[in-house]
C-alpha positions in Angstrom: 65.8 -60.7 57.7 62.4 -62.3 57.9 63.5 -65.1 55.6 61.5 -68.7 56.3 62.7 -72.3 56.6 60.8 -73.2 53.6 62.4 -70.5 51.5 65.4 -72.0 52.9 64.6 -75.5 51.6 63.9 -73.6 48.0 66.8 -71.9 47.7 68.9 -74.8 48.6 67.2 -77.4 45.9 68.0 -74.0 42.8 71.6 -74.4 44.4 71.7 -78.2 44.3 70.0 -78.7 40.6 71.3 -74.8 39.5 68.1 -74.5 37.8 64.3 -73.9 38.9 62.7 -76.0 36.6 64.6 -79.7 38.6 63.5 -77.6 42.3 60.3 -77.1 41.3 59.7 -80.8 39.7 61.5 -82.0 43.6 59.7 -79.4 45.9 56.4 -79.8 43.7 56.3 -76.7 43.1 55.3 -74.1 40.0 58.5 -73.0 38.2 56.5 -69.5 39.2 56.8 -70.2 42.7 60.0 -71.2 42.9 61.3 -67.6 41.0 59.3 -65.8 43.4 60.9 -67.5 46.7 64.4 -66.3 44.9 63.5 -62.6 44.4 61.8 -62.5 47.9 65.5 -63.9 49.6 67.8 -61.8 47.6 65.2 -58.9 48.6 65.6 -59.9 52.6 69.4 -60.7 51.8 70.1 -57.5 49.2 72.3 -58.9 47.9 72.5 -61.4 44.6 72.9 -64.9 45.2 72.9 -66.7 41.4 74.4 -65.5 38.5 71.5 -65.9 35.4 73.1 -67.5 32.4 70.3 -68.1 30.3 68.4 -70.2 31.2 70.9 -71.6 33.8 71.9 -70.4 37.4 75.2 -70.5 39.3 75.9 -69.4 43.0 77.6 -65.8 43.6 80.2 -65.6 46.0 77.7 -64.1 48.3 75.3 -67.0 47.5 78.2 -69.4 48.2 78.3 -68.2 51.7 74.4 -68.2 51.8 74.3 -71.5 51.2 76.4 -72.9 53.6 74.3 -71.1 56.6 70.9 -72.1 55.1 72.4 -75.6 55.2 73.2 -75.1 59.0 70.3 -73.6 59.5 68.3 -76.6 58.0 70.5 -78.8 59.4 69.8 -77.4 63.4 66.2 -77.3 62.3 66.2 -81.2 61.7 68.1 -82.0 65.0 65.2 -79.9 67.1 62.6 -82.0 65.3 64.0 -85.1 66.1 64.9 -84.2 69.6 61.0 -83.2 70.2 59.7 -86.4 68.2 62.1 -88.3 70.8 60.5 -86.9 73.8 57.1 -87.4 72.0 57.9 -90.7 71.5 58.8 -91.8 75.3 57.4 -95.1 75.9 58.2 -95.8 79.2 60.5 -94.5 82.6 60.7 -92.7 85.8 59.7 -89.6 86.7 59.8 -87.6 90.1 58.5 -84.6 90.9 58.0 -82.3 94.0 55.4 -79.7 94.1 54.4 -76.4 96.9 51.1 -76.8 98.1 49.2 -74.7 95.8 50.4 -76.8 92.6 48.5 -79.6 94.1 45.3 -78.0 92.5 46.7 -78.1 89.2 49.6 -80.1 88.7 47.4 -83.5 88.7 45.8 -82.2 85.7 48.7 -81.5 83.6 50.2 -85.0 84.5 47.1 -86.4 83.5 47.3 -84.6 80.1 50.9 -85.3 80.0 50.2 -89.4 80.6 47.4 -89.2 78.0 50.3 -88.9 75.7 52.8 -91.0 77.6 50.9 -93.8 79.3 54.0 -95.5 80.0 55.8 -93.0 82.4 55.5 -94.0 86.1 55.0 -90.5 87.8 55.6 -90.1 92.1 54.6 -86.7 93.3 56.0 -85.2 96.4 54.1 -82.6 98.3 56.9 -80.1 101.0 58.0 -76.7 101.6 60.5 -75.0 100.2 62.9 -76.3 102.1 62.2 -79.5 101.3 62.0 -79.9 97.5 65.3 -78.1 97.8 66.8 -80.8 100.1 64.8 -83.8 97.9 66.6 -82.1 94.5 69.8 -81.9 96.5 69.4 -85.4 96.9 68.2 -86.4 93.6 64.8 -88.1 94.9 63.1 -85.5 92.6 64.2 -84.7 89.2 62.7 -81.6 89.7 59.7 -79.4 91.3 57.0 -77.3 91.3 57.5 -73.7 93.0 58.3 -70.1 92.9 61.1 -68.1 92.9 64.0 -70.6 92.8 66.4 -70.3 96.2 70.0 -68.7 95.2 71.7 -70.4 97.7 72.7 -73.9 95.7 73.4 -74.2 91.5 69.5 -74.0 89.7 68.1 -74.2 87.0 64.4 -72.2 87.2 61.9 -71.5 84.1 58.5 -69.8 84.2 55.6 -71.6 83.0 52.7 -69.6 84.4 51.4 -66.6 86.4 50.7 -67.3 90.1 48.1 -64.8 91.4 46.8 -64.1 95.3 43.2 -63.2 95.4 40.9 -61.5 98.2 38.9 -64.3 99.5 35.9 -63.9 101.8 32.7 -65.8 102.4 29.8 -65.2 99.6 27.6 -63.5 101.6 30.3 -60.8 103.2 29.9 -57.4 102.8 32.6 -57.1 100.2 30.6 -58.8 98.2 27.9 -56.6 97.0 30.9 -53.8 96.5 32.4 -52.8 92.9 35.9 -52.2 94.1 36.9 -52.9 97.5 39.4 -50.1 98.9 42.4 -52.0 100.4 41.7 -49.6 103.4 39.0 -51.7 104.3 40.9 -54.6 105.4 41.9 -52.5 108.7 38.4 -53.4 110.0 39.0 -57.1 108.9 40.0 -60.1 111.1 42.5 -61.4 108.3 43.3 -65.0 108.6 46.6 -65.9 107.1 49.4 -68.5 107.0 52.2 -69.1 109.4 55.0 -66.5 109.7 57.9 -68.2 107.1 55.6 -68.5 104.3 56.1 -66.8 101.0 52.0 -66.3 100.7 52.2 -64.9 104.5 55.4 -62.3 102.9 53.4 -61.2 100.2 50.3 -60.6 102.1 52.4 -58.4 104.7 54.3 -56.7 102.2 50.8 -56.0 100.2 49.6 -54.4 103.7 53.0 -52.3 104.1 52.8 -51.3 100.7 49.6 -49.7 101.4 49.4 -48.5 105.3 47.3 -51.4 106.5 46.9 -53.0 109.9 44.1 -55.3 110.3 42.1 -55.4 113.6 43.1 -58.8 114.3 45.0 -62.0 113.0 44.1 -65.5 112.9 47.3 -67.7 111.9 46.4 -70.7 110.2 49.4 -73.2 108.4 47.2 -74.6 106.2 45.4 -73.3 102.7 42.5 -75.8 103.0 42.2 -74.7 106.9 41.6 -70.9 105.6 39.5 -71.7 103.0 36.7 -73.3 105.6 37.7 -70.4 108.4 36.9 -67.7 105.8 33.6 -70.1 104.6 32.3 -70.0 107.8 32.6 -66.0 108.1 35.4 -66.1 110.7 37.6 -63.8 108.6 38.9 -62.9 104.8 42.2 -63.8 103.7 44.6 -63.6 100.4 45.1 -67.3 98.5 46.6 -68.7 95.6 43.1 -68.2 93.0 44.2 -71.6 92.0 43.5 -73.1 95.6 39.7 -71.8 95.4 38.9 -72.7 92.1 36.4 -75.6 93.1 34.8 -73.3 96.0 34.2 -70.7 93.2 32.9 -73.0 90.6 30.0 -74.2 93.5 29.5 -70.5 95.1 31.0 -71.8 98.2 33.7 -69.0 98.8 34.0 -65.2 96.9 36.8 -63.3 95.6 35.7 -59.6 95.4 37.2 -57.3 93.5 40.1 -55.2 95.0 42.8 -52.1 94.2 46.3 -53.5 93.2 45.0 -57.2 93.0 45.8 -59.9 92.3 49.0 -60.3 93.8 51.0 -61.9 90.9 54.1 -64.6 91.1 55.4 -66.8 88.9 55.5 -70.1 89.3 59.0 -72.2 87.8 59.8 -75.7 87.2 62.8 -75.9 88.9 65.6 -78.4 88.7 69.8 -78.9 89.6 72.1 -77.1 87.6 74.3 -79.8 87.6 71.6 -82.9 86.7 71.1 -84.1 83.3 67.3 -85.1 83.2 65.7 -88.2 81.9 63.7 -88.6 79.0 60.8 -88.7 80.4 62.0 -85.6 82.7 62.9 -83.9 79.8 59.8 -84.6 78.4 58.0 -83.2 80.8 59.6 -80.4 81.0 59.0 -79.5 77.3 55.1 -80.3 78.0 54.9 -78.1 81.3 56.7 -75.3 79.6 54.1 -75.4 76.3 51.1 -76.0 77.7 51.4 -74.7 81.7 50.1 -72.0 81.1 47.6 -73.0 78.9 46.0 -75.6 81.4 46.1 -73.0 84.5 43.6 -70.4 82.2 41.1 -73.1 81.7 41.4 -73.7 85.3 41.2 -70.5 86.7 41.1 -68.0 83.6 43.2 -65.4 82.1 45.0 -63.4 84.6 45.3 -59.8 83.9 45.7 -56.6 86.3 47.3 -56.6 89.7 50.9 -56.3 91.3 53.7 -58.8 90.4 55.3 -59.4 93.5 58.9 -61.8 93.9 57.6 -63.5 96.4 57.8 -67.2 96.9 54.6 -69.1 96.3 54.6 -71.7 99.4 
């Protein structure tokens, strides 16, 4: 049934006045208006809900029953919009948060958003590896974090907020540059320079290469994104990074991500918290704000992501 809230609301106010006219004069509505909200829920329903006595209205059986879930349905409605105009309202508390690397390129901007709307929240952010945030959560000295794939080795709670994707990168004046579609065959003759073995962006760069046949002419093992980013802008080597690590070198034409097959390399990042950990208000509130407008945020950042290969690997 594709019935609505507000038909809902109209179709309890008949049932409390049994008439139209007294719901229309409350809902200020047309006597019209109201009569067609009727015939379009006993159309969705199929079945009839009031008896028509005249000019008067009385509840079926099946309308008896009707109403009793439209009022619980109404009823849950009103609980979720106080519970969001709570969190809207926060006015003040603490509020913890652990992040990978990579989310320190966007995460400062959605906390800023998020304080333009609660000024009073004190926010700490804690920058670690996987291992880590896990440990910090563990410990409750984050109420949550910022990361991939959640571990399934302790009781988690992880939800998706946003796409994660792992672009070519290579100076701007390479040779891949000034190509339409750069065959992944053509990293063998590359010097790639990626992360240290352990890392989730070094797995899904060496399962990208599996995938397709690949061994590069050389290595360079770097444990740092920013490191890489100036290695591969002073023509030492290409790499694959997080496209929200190189957002800034884009914007100024310092660094290039040419196009290639089967990229980007997609992930998801989660905001991941204990199982077992009732979050604050402001937690919670955050929470709700990074799950509605994540994903929002990282497109004006970085753009709409669309093609390539989503991978489980951890972002780290």
């Amino acid at each position: 049934m594709n019935i609505t809230f507000r038909q809902l609301r109209v179709f309890t106010e008949v049932a409390r006045h049994n008439s139209v006219q007294r719901a229309s004069d409350v809902l200020h509505l047309t006597p019209q208006a109201v009569s067609m909200q009727l015939r379009e829920i006993e159309s969705q329903v199929g079945l009839r809900l009031f008896d028509r006595q005249g000019r008067g209205l009385s509840l079926s059986m099946a309308g008896e029953q009707f109403l009793m879930q439209a009022r619980r349905m109404l009823a849950l409605l009103k609980e979720t919009q106080d519970l969001m105009a709570r969190y809207k309202q926060v006015a003040s508390g603490r509020l913890s948060i652990g992040m990978l690397g990579p989310a320190k390129y966007f995460l400062p901007t959605l906390l800023a958003r998020f304080r333009a709307e609660h000024p009073g929240v004190q926010v700490t952010l804690r920058l670690g590896n996987r291992a880590q945030l896990v440990a910090a959560m563990q410990a409750r000295e984050v109420d949550m974090a910022v990361m991939g794939r959640a571990p399934a080795d302790w009781p988690n709670r992880a939800e998706p907020f946003a796409m994660h994707p792992q672009v070519l990168v290579t100076a701007p004046d390479h040779p891949f540059t000034a190509l339409a579609h750069v065959p992944v065959a053509a990293l063998a003759r590359e010097t790639l320079i990626v992360r240290e073995a352990g890392s989730g962006t070094r797995a899904a760069m060496e399962e990208f290469l599996r995938a397709h046949h690949v061994q590069p002419v050389s290595l360079m093992e770097i444990p740092s994104d920013e490191a890489i980013k100036q290695a591969v802008m002073a023509g030492l080597g290409v790499s694959l990074l997080s496209r929200h690590t190189v957002a800034l070198e884009l914007q100024h034409g310092l660094i290039a991500t040419p196009a290639m097959e089967d990229l980007p390399l997609l992930r998801r990042w989660h905001l991941v918290r204990s199982s077992g950990t009732e979050l604050s208000p402001a937690a919670e509130a955050f929470r709700y704000f990074l799950l509605e407008s994540g994903r929002g945020v990282l497109a004006e950042l970085v753009g709409e992501i669309s093609g390539g290969t989503e991978t489980g690997e951890e972002a780290d």
